[in-house]
C-alpha positions in Angstrom: -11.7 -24.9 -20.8 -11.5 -24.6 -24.5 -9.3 -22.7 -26.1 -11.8 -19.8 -27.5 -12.9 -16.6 -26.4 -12.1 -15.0 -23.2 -14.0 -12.4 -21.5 -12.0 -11.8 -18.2 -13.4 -10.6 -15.5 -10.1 -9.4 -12.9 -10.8 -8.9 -8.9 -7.7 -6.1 -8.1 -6.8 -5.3 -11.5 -4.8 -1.9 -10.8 -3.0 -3.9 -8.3 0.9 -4.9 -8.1 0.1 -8.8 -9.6 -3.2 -7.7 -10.5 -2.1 -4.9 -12.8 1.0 -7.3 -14.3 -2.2 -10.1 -14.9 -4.4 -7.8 -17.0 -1.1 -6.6 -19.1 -0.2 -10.7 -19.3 -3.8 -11.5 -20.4 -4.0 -8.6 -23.5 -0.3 -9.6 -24.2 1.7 -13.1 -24.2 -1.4 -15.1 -23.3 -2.5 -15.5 -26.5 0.9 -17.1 -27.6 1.7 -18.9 -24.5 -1.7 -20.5 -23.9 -3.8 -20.2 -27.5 -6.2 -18.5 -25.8 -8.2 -15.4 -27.8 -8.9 -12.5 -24.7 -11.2 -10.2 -26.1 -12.2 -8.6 -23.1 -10.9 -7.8 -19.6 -13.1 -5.8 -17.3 -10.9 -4.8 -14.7 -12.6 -3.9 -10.8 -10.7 -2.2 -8.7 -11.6 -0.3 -4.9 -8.2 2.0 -6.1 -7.0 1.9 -2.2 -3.4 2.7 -1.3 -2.5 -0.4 -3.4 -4.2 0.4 -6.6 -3.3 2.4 -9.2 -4.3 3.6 -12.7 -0.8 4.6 -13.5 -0.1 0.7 -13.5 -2.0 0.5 -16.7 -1.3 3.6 -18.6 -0.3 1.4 -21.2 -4.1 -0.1 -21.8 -5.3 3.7 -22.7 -7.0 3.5 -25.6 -7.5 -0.4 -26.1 -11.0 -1.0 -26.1 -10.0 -4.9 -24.4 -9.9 -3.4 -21.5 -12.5 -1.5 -19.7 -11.8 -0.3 -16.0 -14.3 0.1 -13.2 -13.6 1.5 -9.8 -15.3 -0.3 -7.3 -15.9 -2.6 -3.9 -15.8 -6.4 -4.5 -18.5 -6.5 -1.9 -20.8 -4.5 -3.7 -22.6 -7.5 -4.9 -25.0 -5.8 -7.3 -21.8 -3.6 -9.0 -20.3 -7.4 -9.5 -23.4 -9.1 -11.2 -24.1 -6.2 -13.5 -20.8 -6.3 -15.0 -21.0 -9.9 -15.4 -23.7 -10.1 -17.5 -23.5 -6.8 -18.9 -19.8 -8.2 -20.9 -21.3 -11.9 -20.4 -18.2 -12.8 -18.7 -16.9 -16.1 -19.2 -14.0 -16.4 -16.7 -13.0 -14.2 -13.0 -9.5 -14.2 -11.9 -10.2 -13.1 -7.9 -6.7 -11.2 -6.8 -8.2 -8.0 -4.7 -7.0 -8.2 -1.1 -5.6 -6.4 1.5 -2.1 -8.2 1.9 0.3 -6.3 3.8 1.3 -8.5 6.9 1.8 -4.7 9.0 -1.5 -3.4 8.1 -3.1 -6.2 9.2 -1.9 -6.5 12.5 -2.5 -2.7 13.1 -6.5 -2.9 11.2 -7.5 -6.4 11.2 -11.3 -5.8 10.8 -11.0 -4.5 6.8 -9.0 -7.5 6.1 -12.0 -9.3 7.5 -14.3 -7.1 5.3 -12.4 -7.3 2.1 -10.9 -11.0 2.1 -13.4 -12.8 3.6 -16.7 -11.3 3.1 -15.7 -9.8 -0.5 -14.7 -13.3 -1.4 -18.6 -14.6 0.0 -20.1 -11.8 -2.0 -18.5 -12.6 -5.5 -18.6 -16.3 -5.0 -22.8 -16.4 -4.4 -23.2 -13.8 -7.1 -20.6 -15.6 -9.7 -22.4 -18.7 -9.0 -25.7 -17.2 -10.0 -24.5 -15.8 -13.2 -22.7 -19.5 -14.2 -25.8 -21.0 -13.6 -28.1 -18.7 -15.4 -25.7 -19.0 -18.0 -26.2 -22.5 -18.1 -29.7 -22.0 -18.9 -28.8 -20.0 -22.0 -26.7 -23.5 -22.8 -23.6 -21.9 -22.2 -21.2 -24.0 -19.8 -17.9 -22.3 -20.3 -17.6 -20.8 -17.4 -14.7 -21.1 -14.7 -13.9 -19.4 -11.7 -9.7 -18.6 -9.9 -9.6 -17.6 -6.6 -5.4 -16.5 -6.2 -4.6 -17.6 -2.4 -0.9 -17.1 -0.7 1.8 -19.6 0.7 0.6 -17.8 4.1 -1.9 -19.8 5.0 0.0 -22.4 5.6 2.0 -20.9 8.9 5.3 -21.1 9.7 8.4 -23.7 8.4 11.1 -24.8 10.6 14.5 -25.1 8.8 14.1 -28.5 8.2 10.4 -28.8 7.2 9.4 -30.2 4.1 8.0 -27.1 1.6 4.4 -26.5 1.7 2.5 -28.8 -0.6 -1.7 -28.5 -1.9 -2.0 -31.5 0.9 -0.1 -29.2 4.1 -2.8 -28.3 6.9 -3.7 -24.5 7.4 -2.0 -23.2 10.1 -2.1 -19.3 9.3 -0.5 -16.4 12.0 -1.4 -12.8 11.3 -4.9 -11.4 10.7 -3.7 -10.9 6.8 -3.1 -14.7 6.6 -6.6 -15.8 8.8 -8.5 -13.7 6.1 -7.3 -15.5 3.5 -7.3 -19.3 5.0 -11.5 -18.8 5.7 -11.7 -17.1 1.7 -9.7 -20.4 0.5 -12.1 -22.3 2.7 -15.6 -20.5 1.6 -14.1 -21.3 -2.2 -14.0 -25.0 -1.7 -17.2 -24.8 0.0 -18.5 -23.5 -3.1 -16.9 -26.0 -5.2 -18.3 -29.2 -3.1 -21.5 -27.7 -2.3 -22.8 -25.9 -5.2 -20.4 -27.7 -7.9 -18.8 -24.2 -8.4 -16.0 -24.5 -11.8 -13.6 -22.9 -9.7 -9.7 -23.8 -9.2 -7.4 -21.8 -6.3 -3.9 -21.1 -6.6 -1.2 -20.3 -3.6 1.8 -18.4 -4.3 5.1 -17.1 -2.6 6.3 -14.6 -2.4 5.6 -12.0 -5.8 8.1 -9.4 -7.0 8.5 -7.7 -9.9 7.3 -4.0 -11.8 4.3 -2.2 -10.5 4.9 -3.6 -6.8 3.9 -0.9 -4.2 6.6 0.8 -2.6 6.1 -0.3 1.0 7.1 -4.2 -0.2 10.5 -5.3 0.9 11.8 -5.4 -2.9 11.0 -1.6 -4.6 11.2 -0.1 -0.7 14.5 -1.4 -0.5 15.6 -0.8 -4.0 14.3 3.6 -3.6 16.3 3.0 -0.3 19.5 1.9 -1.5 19.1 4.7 -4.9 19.2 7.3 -1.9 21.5 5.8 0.5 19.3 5.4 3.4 19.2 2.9 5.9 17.9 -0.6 5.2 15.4 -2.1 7.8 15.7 -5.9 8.2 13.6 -7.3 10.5 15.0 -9.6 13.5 18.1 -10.7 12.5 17.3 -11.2 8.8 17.5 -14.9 8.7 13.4 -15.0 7.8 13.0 -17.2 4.6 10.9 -16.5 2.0 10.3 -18.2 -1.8 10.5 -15.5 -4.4 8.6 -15.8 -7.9 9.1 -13.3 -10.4 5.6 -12.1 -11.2 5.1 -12.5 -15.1 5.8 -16.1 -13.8 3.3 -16.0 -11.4 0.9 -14.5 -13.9 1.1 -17.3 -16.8 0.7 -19.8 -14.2 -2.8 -18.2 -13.3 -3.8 -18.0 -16.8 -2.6 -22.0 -17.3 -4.6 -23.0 -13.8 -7.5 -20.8 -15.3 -7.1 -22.3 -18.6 -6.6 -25.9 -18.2 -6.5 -26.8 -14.0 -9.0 -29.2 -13.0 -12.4 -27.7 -10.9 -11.7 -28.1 -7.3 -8.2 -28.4 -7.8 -5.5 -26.6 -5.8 -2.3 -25.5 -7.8 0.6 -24.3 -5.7 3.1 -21.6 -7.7 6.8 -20.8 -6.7 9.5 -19.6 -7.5 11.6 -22.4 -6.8 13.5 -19.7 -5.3 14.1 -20.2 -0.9 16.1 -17.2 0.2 17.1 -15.4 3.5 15.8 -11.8 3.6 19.1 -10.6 4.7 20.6 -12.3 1.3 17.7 -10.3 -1.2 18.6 -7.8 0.9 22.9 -8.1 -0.5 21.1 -9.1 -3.7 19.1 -6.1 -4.2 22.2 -3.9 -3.1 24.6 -5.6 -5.9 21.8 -5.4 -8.2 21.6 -1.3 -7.8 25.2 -1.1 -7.9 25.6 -2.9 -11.5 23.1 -1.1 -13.1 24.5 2.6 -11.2 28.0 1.9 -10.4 29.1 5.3 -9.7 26.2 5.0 -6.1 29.1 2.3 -4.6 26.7 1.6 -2.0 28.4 -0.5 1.1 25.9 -3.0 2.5 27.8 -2.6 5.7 27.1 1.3 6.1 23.2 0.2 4.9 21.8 -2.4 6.6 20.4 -1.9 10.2 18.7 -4.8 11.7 15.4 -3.6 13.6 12.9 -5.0 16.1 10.9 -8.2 14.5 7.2 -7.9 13.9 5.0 -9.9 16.0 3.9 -13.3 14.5 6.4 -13.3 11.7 6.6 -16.5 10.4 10.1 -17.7 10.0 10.1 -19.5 6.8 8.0 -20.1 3.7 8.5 -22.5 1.1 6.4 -23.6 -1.8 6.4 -27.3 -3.3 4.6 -26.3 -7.0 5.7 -30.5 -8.5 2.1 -30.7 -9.0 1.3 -27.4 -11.6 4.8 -28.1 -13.2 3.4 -32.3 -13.5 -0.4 -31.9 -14.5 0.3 -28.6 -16.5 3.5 -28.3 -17.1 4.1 -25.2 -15.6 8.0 -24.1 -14.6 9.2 -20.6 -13.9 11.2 -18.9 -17.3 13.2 -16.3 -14.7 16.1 -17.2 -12.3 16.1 -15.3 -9.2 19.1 -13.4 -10.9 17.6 -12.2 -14.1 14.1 -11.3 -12.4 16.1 -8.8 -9.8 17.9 -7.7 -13.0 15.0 -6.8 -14.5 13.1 -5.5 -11.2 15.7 -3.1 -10.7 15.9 -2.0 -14.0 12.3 -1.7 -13.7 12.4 1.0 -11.1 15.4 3.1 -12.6 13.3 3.6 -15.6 10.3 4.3 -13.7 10.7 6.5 -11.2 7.7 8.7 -12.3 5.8 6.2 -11.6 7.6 5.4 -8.1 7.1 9.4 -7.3 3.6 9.4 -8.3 2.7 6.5 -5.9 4.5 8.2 -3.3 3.1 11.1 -3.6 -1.0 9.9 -3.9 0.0 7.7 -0.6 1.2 10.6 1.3 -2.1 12.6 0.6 -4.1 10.1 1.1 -2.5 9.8 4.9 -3.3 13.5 5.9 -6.8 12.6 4.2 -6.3 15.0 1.2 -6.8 12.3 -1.5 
């Protein structure tokens, strides 16, 4: 894909990576990749997850134009496509919380699976009546997760583009068949489409029922800290303005039908982001002196919780040249800083979630 002009088309938008994407793509993009956005149309359902405050920032720029909507509303999807004759689609919307899945499997179903089906078929059209216009610019990124994978034993090798699907939870199966029905597309229909997987995200705008800014608000008011099991769960955590320029490089320059793992290079036991998180909080507000021993509480593990996660991403760092910029250090730094200087936004979220669960909102 040439470096020229970029209309974006962004799948979950006003989402935790989605909303950091769209801020990426009408910021350091252009100096990072050479790349000119002019455009990013940003579709978002605006569930629990979703939030216009995310992108107070964009008010006013006419780059970006937001639409509230269902990625499975097919005919919403093709009109904005050729209505702002988009050129690329960056597919992030998704229902992703682990929990919510297990409790309400069948709109992970819906959204993740069928939502995928429904932009795939109608993206295909509009590339190919594109191509009749003699326009062949078009490429397609459908954002995956490490959690397809399944579960690592301590000694496992990290998940590589090559490991065989093996995922646990509802959240993960709804994923594995979307991955599937994109390279599907790709060998059947010769879709331009590339798929990423990533680890574990964190970072600003992340919805505060994630491990990271839950356990950052709980720490600020000295509550008690949940850790599943007996916190020895490993995860790979990426810092997401990493995870967002390695989108825009697999977009950019991955080759179609290509699978590009990003990480963080970053393997770490919940319980120790958990000590990190606390010593994090307690630089940045000395005078809280929380004591991990009078915070942490270890509680009943979820069922099907994979034990470890690891992501192998030698291939994006040797075909693209792709390496994360933050250590796992200076992204909690900033994380943390994030949320002290934002609790407006942390109250707002709160507050829109709590009326949204006695169905006022």
């Amino acid at each position: 894909m040439a470096a020229a002009d970029r209309r974006i088309l962004v799948t979950g938008g006003a989402g935790f990576i989605g909303s950091n994407l769209v801020h990426y793509l009408l910021g350091e993009a252009g100096a990072d990749h050479g790349v000119t956005v002019s455009k990013v149309v940003n579709l978002d359902k605006l569930t629990y997850a979703g939030n216009r405050s995310s992108l107070a920032k964009l008010e006013g720029d006419a780059r970006h134009v937001f639409v509230e909507g269902d990625i499975q509303d097919a005919e919403l999807f093709a009109k904005l496509l050729k209505e702002h004759d988009i050129n690329a689609v960056m597919h992030l919307a998704a229902e992703s919380h682990v929990d919510r899945s297990i409790d309400s499997p069948e709109e992970f179903i819906f959204t993740n699976f069928v939502g995928t089906f429904r932009l795939l078929h109608t993206a295909l059209q509009h590339h190919r009546e594109r191509q009749k216009e003699g326009k062949d610019d078009f490429r397609f990124l459908h954002v995956s997760t490490d959690e397809v994978f399944g579960s690592l034993s301590p000694t496992d090798p990290a998940f590589s583009e090559t490991t065989p699907y093996a995922p646990n939870s509802p959240y993960s199966a709804s994923k594995a068949g979307s991955d599937h029905l994109a390279r599907a597309y790709v060998h059947t229909y010769k879709m331009p489409l590339v798929t990423t997987n990533c680890s574990n995200n964190y970072g600003p705008f992340q919805f505060p029922e994630k491990l990271m800014p839950l356990m950052i608000q709980k720490v600020l008011r000295g509550e008690k800290l949940p850790v599943y099991g007996d916190g020895t769960n490993v995860r790979d955590w990426l810092y997401v303005e990493d995870h967002c320029r390695g989108l825009t490089l697999a977009l950019l320059k991955g080759e179609i039908g290509e699978t590009y793992n990003i990480g963080g290079k970053c393997e770490m036991k919940n319980i120790d982001v958990v000590h990190a998180i606390i010593a994090a909080v307690n630089a940045e507000r000395p005078d809280l002196k929380r004591d991990p021993k009078e915070l942490i509480t270890f509680v009943k593990d979820r069922p099907g919780h994979d034990r470890r996660y690891a992501i192998d991403c030698s291939k994006i760092g040797r075909e693209l040249g792709w390496e994360p910029r933050e250590t796992f250090d200076s992204g909690m730094r900033k994380t943390v800083r994030w949320y002290l200087d934002n609790s407006e936004w942390i109250n707002e979220i709160e507050r829109k979630y709590q009326l949204q669960r006695l169905g006022q909102g």
